[in-house]
N, C-alpha and C positions, 0 to 999 in steps of 0.2 A: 419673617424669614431672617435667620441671622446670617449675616454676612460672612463673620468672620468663619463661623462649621460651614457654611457651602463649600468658601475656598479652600476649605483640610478636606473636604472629603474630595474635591475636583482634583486637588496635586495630591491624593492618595490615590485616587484613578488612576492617573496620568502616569505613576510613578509604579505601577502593576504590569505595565504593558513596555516592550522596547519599544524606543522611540523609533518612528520612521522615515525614512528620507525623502517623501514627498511632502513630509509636514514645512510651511512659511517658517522663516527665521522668526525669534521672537510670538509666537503664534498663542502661548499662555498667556503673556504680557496683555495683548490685544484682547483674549477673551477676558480676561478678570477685569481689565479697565473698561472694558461694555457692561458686566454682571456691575461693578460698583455707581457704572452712571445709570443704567433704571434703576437698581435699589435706591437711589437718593434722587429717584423723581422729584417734582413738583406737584403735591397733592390740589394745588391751588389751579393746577394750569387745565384740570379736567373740569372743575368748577366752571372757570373761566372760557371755556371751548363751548360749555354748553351753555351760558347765561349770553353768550352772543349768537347762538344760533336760533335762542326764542328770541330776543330781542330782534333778531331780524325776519323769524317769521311772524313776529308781532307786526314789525312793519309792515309786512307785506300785506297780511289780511284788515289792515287799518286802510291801506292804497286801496283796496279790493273794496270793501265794503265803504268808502268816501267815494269811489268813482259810481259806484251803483245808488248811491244817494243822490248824485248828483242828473244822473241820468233821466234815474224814475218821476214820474211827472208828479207834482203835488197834488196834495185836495183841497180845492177852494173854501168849498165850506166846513167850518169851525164846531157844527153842531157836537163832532164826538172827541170834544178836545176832554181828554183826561186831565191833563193839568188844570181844566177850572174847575172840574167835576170836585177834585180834590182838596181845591181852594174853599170850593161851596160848603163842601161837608167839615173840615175843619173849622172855619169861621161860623156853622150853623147855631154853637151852642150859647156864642160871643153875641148873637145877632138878637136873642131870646131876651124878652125883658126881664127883669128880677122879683118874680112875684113872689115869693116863698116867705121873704123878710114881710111880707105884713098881713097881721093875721083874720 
């Protein structure tokens, strides 16, 4: 949106119609100085509104699921730990002797 044709075409508006006497003193002045403060937003400050509002519903479902951790009872036994499972299967090929080199 260009700034500058908005406000020829609003005081070509403006200047089509007589003025009337319930119109505020100064009453243009105030709308062009609101039309030029959003057009010269802050594009950064909607970034920023929204990159704090995951951040804190990050937090919150981090408090959520650390309190439900802490609550739920553990399991004694180890038998279905995936991390050795994982450890076993990598290490399995390192564990093999090296037969192949003799013939």
């Amino acid at each position: 949106m260009n700034l500058t044709e908005l406000q020829k075409k609003l005081i070509a508006a403006g200047r089509l119609k007589a003025p009337d006497e319930s119109v505020p003193y100064a009453f243009e002045k105030r709308i062009t100085a609101l039309i030029a403060a959003r057009a010269g937003g802050d594009q950064w400050l909607f970034w920023a509104r929204g990159l704090w509002r995951a951040a804190a519903s990050c937090v919150a479902v981090a408090v959520v699921i650390g309190a439900i951790s802490l609550f739920l009872p553990g399991t004694p036994d180890n038998s279905n730990d995936l991390s050795q499972d994982f450890e076993n299967t990598l290490l399995a090929s390192a564990d093999l002797p090296d037969t192949a080199s003799t013939p």
